[in-house]
C-alpha positions in Angstrom: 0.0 0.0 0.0 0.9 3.5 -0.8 2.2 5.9 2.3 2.2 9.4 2.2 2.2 12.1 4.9 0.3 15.4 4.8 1.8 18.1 5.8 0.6 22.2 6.2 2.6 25.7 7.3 0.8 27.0 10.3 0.9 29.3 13.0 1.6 31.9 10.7 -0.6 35.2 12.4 0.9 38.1 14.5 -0.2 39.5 17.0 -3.9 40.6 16.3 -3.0 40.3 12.5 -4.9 36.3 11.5 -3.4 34.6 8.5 -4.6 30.9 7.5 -7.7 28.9 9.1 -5.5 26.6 11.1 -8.5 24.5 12.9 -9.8 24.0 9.8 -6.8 22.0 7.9 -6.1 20.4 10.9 -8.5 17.4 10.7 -7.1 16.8 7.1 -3.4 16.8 7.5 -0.3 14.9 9.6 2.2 16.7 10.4 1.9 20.4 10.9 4.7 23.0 10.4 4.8 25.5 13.2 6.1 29.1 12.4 8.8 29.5 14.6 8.7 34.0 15.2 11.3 35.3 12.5 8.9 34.9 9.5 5.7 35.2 10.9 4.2 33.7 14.3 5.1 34.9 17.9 4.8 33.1 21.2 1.0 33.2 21.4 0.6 31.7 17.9 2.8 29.2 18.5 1.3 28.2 22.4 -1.9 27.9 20.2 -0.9 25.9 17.1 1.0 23.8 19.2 -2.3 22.9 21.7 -4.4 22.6 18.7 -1.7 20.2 16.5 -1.8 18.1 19.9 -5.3 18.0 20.4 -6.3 16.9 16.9 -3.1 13.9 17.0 -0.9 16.3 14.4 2.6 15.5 14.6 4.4 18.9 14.9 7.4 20.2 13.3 8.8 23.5 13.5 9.6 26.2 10.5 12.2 28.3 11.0 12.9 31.1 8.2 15.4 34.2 8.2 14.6 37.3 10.2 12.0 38.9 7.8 8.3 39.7 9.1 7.5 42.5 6.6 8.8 40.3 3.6 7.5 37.0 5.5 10.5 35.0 4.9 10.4 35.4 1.2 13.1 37.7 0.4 16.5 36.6 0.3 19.1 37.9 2.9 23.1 37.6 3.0 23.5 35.8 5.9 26.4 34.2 7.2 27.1 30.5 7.9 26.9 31.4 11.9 24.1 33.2 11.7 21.9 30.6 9.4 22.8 27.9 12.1 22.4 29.7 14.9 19.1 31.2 13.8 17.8 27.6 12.8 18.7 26.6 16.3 17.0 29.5 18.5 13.6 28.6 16.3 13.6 24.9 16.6 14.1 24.9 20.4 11.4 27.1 20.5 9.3 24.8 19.3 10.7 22.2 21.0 10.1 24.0 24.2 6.4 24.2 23.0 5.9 20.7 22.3 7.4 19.8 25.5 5.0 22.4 27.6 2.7 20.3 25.7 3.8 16.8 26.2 4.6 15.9 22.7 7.9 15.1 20.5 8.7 17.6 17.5 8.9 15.6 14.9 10.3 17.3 12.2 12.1 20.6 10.9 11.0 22.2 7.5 13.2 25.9 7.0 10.3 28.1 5.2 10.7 30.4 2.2 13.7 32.0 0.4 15.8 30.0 3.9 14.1 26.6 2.1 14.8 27.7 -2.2 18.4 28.4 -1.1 19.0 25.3 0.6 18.3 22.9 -2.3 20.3 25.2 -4.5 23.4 25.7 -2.7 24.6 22.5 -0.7 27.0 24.8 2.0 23.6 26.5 3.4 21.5 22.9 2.9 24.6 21.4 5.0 24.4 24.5 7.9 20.9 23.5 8.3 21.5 19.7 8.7 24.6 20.1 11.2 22.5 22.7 13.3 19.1 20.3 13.4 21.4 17.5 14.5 23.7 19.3 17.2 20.1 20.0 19.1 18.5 16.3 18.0 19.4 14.2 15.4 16.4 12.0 15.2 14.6 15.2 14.0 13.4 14.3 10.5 14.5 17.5 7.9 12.0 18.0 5.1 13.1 19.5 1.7 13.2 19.3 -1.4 12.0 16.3 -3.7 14.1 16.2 -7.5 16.5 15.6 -9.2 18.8 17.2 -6.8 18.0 14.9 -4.2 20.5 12.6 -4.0 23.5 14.9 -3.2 20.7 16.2 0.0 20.6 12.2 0.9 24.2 11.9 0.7 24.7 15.5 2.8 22.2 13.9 5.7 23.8 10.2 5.5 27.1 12.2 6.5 26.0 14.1 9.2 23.4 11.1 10.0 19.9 12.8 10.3 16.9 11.3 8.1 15.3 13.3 6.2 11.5 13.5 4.2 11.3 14.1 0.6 8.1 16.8 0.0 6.3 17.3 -2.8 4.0 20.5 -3.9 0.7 19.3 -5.4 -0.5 23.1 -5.1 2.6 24.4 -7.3 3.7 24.9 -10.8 6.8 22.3 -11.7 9.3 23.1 -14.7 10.4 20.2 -16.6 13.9 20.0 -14.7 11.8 19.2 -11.7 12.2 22.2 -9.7 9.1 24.9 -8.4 8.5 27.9 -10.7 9.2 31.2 -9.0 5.6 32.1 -7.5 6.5 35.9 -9.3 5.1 34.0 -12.7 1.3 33.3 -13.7 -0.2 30.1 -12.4 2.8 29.1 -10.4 0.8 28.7 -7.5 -2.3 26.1 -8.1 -5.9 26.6 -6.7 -8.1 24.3 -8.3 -9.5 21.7 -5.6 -9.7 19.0 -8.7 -6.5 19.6 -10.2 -4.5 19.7 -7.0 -5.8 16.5 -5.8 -5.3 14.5 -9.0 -1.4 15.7 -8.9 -1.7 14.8 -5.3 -2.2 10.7 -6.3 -0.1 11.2 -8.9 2.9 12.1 -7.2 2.5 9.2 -4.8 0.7 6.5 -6.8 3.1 7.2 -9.3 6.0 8.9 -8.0 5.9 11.5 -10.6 4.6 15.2 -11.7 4.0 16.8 -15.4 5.7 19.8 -15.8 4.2 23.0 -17.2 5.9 22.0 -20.5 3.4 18.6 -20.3 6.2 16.4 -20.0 5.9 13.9 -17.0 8.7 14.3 -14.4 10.0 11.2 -12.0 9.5 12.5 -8.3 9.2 10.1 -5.4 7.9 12.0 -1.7 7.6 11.1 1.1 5.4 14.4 2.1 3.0 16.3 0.7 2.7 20.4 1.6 -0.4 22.0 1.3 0.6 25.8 2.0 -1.7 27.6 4.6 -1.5 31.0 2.9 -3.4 29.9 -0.3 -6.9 31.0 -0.1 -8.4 27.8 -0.8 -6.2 26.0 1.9 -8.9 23.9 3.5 -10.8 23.1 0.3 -7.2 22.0 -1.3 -6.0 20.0 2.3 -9.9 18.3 2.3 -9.8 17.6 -1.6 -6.3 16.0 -1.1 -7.1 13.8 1.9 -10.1 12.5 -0.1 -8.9 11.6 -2.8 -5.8 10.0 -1.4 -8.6 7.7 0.8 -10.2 6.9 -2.3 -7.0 5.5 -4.3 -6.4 3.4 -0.9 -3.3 5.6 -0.1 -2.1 5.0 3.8 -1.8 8.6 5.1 0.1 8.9 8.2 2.9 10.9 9.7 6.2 10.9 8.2 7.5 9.8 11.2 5.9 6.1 11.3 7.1 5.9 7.3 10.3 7.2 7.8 13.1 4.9 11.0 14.2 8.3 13.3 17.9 7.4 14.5 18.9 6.2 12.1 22.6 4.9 11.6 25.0 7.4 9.5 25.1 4.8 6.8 21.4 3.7 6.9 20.4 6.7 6.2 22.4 6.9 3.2 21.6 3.5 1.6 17.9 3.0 3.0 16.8 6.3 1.1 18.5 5.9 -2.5 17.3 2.3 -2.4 13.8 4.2 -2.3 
Protein backbone atom coordinates (compact mmCIF):
# COMPACT_ATOMS: atom_id res chain seq x y z
CA UNK A 1 0.00 0.00 0.00
CA UNK A 2 0.91 3.49 -0.77
CA UNK A 3 2.17 5.94 2.31
CA UNK A 4 2.21 9.42 2.20
CA UNK A 5 2.19 12.13 4.95
CA UNK A 6 0.28 15.43 4.80
CA UNK A 7 1.79 18.14 5.79
CA UNK A 8 0.57 22.16 6.22
CA UNK A 9 2.60 25.66 7.29
CA UNK A 10 0.79 27.04 10.28
CA UNK A 11 0.93 29.34 12.97
CA UNK A 12 1.57 31.92 10.70
CA UNK A 13 -0.63 35.18 12.43
CA UNK A 14 0.90 38.07 14.50
CA UNK A 15 -0.21 39.54 16.99
CA UNK A 16 -3.86 40.64 16.35
CA UNK A 17 -3.00 40.28 12.47
CA UNK A 18 -4.92 36.26 11.51
CA UNK A 19 -3.41 34.62 8.49
CA UNK A 20 -4.61 30.93 7.49
CA UNK A 21 -7.75 28.86 9.07
CA UNK A 22 -5.49 26.61 11.09
CA UNK A 23 -8.48 24.54 12.95
CA UNK A 24 -9.79 23.96 9.83
CA UNK A 25 -6.82 22.05 7.91
CA UNK A 26 -6.12 20.42 10.95
CA UNK A 27 -8.50 17.38 10.71
CA UNK A 28 -7.09 16.77 7.10
CA UNK A 29 -3.43 16.85 7.48
CA UNK A 30 -0.33 14.90 9.64
CA UNK A 31 2.23 16.74 10.44
CA UNK A 32 1.88 20.40 10.86
CA UNK A 33 4.75 23.00 10.42
CA UNK A 34 4.79 25.51 13.15
CA UNK A 35 6.07 29.05 12.44
CA UNK A 36 8.81 29.53 14.64
CA UNK A 37 8.72 34.04 15.24
CA UNK A 38 11.27 35.30 12.53
CA UNK A 39 8.88 34.90 9.50
CA UNK A 40 5.74 35.20 10.92
CA UNK A 41 4.21 33.74 14.33
CA UNK A 42 5.07 34.86 17.88
CA UNK A 43 4.84 33.12 21.16
CA UNK A 44 0.98 33.16 21.38
CA UNK A 45 0.63 31.75 17.91
CA UNK A 46 2.84 29.20 18.50
CA UNK A 47 1.35 28.16 22.38
CA UNK A 48 -1.87 27.92 20.17
CA UNK A 49 -0.87 25.88 17.10
CA UNK A 50 1.05 23.76 19.24
CA UNK A 51 -2.30 22.86 21.70
CA UNK A 52 -4.40 22.61 18.74
CA UNK A 53 -1.68 20.15 16.53
CA UNK A 54 -1.85 18.06 19.89
CA UNK A 55 -5.30 18.01 20.42
CA UNK A 56 -6.25 16.90 16.90
CA UNK A 57 -3.09 13.92 16.95
CA UNK A 58 -0.93 16.29 14.45
CA UNK A 59 2.56 15.49 14.60
CA UNK A 60 4.35 18.89 14.91
CA UNK A 61 7.44 20.17 13.26
CA UNK A 62 8.79 23.55 13.51
CA UNK A 63 9.56 26.16 10.53
CA UNK A 64 12.23 28.26 11.00
CA UNK A 65 12.95 31.08 8.24
CA UNK A 66 15.40 34.22 8.18
CA UNK A 67 14.61 37.27 10.15
CA UNK A 68 12.03 38.87 7.79
CA UNK A 69 8.31 39.74 9.09
CA UNK A 70 7.51 42.54 6.56
CA UNK A 71 8.77 40.26 3.55
CA UNK A 72 7.46 37.00 5.46
CA UNK A 73 10.49 35.02 4.91
CA UNK A 74 10.42 35.36 1.24
CA UNK A 75 13.06 37.69 0.42
CA UNK A 76 16.49 36.59 0.33
CA UNK A 77 19.09 37.90 2.95
CA UNK A 78 23.09 37.62 3.04
CA UNK A 79 23.51 35.80 5.86
CA UNK A 80 26.36 34.15 7.21
CA UNK A 81 27.13 30.50 7.94
CA UNK A 82 26.89 31.38 11.94
CA UNK A 83 24.14 33.25 11.70
CA UNK A 84 21.88 30.60 9.43
CA UNK A 85 22.81 27.87 12.12
CA UNK A 86 22.37 29.70 14.93
CA UNK A 87 19.08 31.24 13.76
CA UNK A 88 17.79 27.58 12.78
CA UNK A 89 18.72 26.56 16.30
CA UNK A 90 16.97 29.45 18.53
CA UNK A 91 13.61 28.58 16.34
CA UNK A 92 13.63 24.95 16.61
CA UNK A 93 14.11 24.87 20.39
CA UNK A 94 11.42 27.13 20.55
CA UNK A 95 9.27 24.80 19.31
CA UNK A 96 10.71 22.21 21.03
CA UNK A 97 10.08 23.98 24.17
CA UNK A 98 6.44 24.24 22.99
CA UNK A 99 5.88 20.69 22.34
CA UNK A 100 7.42 19.76 25.54
CA UNK A 101 5.00 22.39 27.61
CA UNK A 102 2.66 20.34 25.71
CA UNK A 103 3.78 16.80 26.25
CA UNK A 104 4.62 15.87 22.65
CA UNK A 105 7.85 15.12 20.46
CA UNK A 106 8.72 17.59 17.55
CA UNK A 107 8.91 15.63 14.86
CA UNK A 108 10.27 17.26 12.20
CA UNK A 109 12.11 20.57 10.87
CA UNK A 110 11.00 22.17 7.55
CA UNK A 111 13.17 25.89 7.02
CA UNK A 112 10.35 28.15 5.18
CA UNK A 113 10.69 30.44 2.16
CA UNK A 114 13.66 32.00 0.43
CA UNK A 115 15.77 29.96 3.88
CA UNK A 116 14.07 26.58 2.05
CA UNK A 117 14.84 27.67 -2.18
CA UNK A 118 18.40 28.36 -1.15
CA UNK A 119 19.00 25.33 0.64
CA UNK A 120 18.29 22.88 -2.27
CA UNK A 121 20.27 25.17 -4.47
CA UNK A 122 23.43 25.69 -2.65
CA UNK A 123 24.60 22.55 -0.72
CA UNK A 124 27.00 24.79 1.98
CA UNK A 125 23.60 26.46 3.36
CA UNK A 126 21.54 22.89 2.94
CA UNK A 127 24.64 21.38 5.05
CA UNK A 128 24.39 24.54 7.94
CA UNK A 129 20.89 23.52 8.28
CA UNK A 130 21.46 19.71 8.66
CA UNK A 131 24.61 20.15 11.24
CA UNK A 132 22.47 22.69 13.31
CA UNK A 133 19.08 20.28 13.43
CA UNK A 134 21.42 17.53 14.51
CA UNK A 135 23.65 19.33 17.20
CA UNK A 136 20.07 19.97 19.07
CA UNK A 137 18.50 16.27 17.98
CA UNK A 138 19.44 14.24 15.35
CA UNK A 139 16.37 11.99 15.22
CA UNK A 140 14.62 15.19 14.03
CA UNK A 141 13.39 14.27 10.48
CA UNK A 142 14.52 17.50 7.94
CA UNK A 143 11.99 18.02 5.06
CA UNK A 144 13.14 19.45 1.72
CA UNK A 145 13.19 19.26 -1.39
CA UNK A 146 11.97 16.34 -3.66
CA UNK A 147 14.05 16.20 -7.52
CA UNK A 148 16.53 15.63 -9.25
CA UNK A 149 18.79 17.24 -6.77
CA UNK A 150 18.02 14.85 -4.23
CA UNK A 151 20.46 12.56 -3.98
CA UNK A 152 23.51 14.91 -3.21
CA UNK A 153 20.74 16.16 -0.01
CA UNK A 154 20.56 12.25 0.89
CA UNK A 155 24.22 11.85 0.66
CA UNK A 156 24.72 15.54 2.85
CA UNK A 157 22.24 13.89 5.69
CA UNK A 158 23.77 10.23 5.48
CA UNK A 159 27.13 12.23 6.51
CA UNK A 160 26.04 14.13 9.23
CA UNK A 161 23.43 11.06 9.98
CA UNK A 162 19.88 12.80 10.28
CA UNK A 163 16.85 11.30 8.12
CA UNK A 164 15.34 13.32 6.20
CA UNK A 165 11.50 13.53 4.24
CA UNK A 166 11.27 14.06 0.63
CA UNK A 167 8.12 16.84 0.02
CA UNK A 168 6.32 17.31 -2.84
CA UNK A 169 3.98 20.47 -3.90
CA UNK A 170 0.67 19.28 -5.36
CA UNK A 171 -0.53 23.09 -5.06
CA UNK A 172 2.58 24.38 -7.32
CA UNK A 173 3.65 24.94 -10.81
CA UNK A 174 6.81 22.31 -11.72
CA UNK A 175 9.26 23.07 -14.67
CA UNK A 176 10.37 20.17 -16.64
CA UNK A 177 13.91 19.97 -14.74
CA UNK A 178 11.80 19.22 -11.74
CA UNK A 179 12.18 22.23 -9.70
CA UNK A 180 9.08 24.93 -8.37
CA UNK A 181 8.48 27.86 -10.67
CA UNK A 182 9.23 31.19 -9.02
CA UNK A 183 5.56 32.08 -7.50
CA UNK A 184 6.48 35.87 -9.34
CA UNK A 185 5.09 33.99 -12.67
CA UNK A 186 1.26 33.31 -13.66
CA UNK A 187 -0.20 30.08 -12.43
CA UNK A 188 2.76 29.10 -10.39
CA UNK A 189 0.84 28.73 -7.50
CA UNK A 190 -2.30 26.09 -8.09
CA UNK A 191 -5.88 26.61 -6.65
CA UNK A 192 -8.11 24.31 -8.33
CA UNK A 193 -9.55 21.72 -5.56
CA UNK A 194 -9.75 19.02 -8.68
CA UNK A 195 -6.54 19.62 -10.15
CA UNK A 196 -4.46 19.74 -7.02
CA UNK A 197 -5.83 16.48 -5.85
CA UNK A 198 -5.32 14.54 -8.96
CA UNK A 199 -1.45 15.70 -8.88
CA UNK A 200 -1.66 14.76 -5.34
CA UNK A 201 -2.20 10.67 -6.27
CA UNK A 202 -0.12 11.19 -8.87
CA UNK A 203 2.93 12.09 -7.16
CA UNK A 204 2.47 9.16 -4.80
CA UNK A 205 0.74 6.51 -6.79
CA UNK A 206 3.09 7.16 -9.33
CA UNK A 207 5.95 8.88 -8.00
CA UNK A 208 5.92 11.48 -10.57
CA UNK A 209 4.56 15.18 -11.69
CA UNK A 210 3.98 16.80 -15.36
CA UNK A 211 5.73 19.76 -15.82
CA UNK A 212 4.20 22.99 -17.16
CA UNK A 213 5.94 21.99 -20.46
CA UNK A 214 3.36 18.56 -20.33
CA UNK A 215 6.16 16.35 -20.02
CA UNK A 216 5.90 13.93 -17.03
CA UNK A 217 8.73 14.27 -14.44
CA UNK A 218 10.00 11.19 -11.95
CA UNK A 219 9.55 12.47 -8.26
CA UNK A 220 9.17 10.08 -5.38
CA UNK A 221 7.94 11.99 -1.72
CA UNK A 222 7.61 11.09 1.10
CA UNK A 223 5.37 14.37 2.10
CA UNK A 224 3.01 16.27 0.69
CA UNK A 225 2.73 20.43 1.63
CA UNK A 226 -0.39 21.98 1.26
CA UNK A 227 0.62 25.81 1.99
CA UNK A 228 -1.70 27.57 4.56
CA UNK A 229 -1.51 30.97 2.87
CA UNK A 230 -3.38 29.87 -0.34
CA UNK A 231 -6.93 31.04 -0.09
CA UNK A 232 -8.43 27.81 -0.82
CA UNK A 233 -6.17 25.97 1.94
CA UNK A 234 -8.86 23.85 3.54
CA UNK A 235 -10.83 23.07 0.29
CA UNK A 236 -7.21 22.03 -1.34
CA UNK A 237 -6.03 19.97 2.25
CA UNK A 238 -9.90 18.26 2.32
CA UNK A 239 -9.79 17.65 -1.58
CA UNK A 240 -6.34 16.04 -1.07
CA UNK A 241 -7.14 13.82 1.87
CA UNK A 242 -10.08 12.53 -0.06
CA UNK A 243 -8.91 11.61 -2.84
CA UNK A 244 -5.81 9.95 -1.43
CA UNK A 245 -8.61 7.72 0.76
CA UNK A 246 -10.24 6.94 -2.33
CA UNK A 247 -7.04 5.51 -4.30
CA UNK A 248 -6.38 3.44 -0.91
CA UNK A 249 -3.34 5.64 -0.12
CA UNK A 250 -2.07 5.03 3.80
CA UNK A 251 -1.81 8.64 5.07
CA UNK A 252 0.12 8.87 8.24
CA UNK A 253 2.89 10.88 9.72
CA UNK A 254 6.24 10.87 8.21
CA UNK A 255 7.53 9.84 11.20
CA UNK A 256 5.85 6.15 11.29
CA UNK A 257 7.11 5.87 7.27
CA UNK A 258 10.32 7.16 7.82
CA UNK A 259 13.09 4.93 10.98
CA UNK A 260 14.21 8.32 13.29
CA UNK A 261 17.85 7.43 14.45
CA UNK A 262 18.86 6.21 12.05
CA UNK A 263 22.65 4.88 11.56
CA UNK A 264 24.96 7.43 9.52
CA UNK A 265 25.10 4.76 6.78
CA UNK A 266 21.42 3.68 6.88
CA UNK A 267 20.39 6.70 6.25
CA UNK A 268 22.40 6.86 3.15
CA UNK A 269 21.58 3.50 1.64
CA UNK A 270 17.86 3.03 3.03
CA UNK A 271 16.83 6.30 1.12
CA UNK A 272 18.52 5.92 -2.48
CA UNK A 273 17.28 2.30 -2.41
CA UNK A 274 13.79 4.15 -2.28
Amino acid sequence: MAQVDLNCDMGESFGIYKMGRDEDILPWITSANVACGFHAGDPMVMDRTVALAAANGVEVGAHPGFPDLMGFGRRTMECSPEEIRNYVIYQVGAAQGFCRAYGVKLQHVKVHGSLYNLSVRDESIFRVIAEAVAALEPSLLLVTLAGKHAEWMIQVAGEIGIPIALEGFPDRAYAGDGTLISRRLPGAVIEDPEKVAQRAVQMVSQGSVTAVEGTVVPLSVDTLCIHGDNPRAVTLAESIRKALDAQGVEVLPMSRMIQRCMPRESVLESRLRK
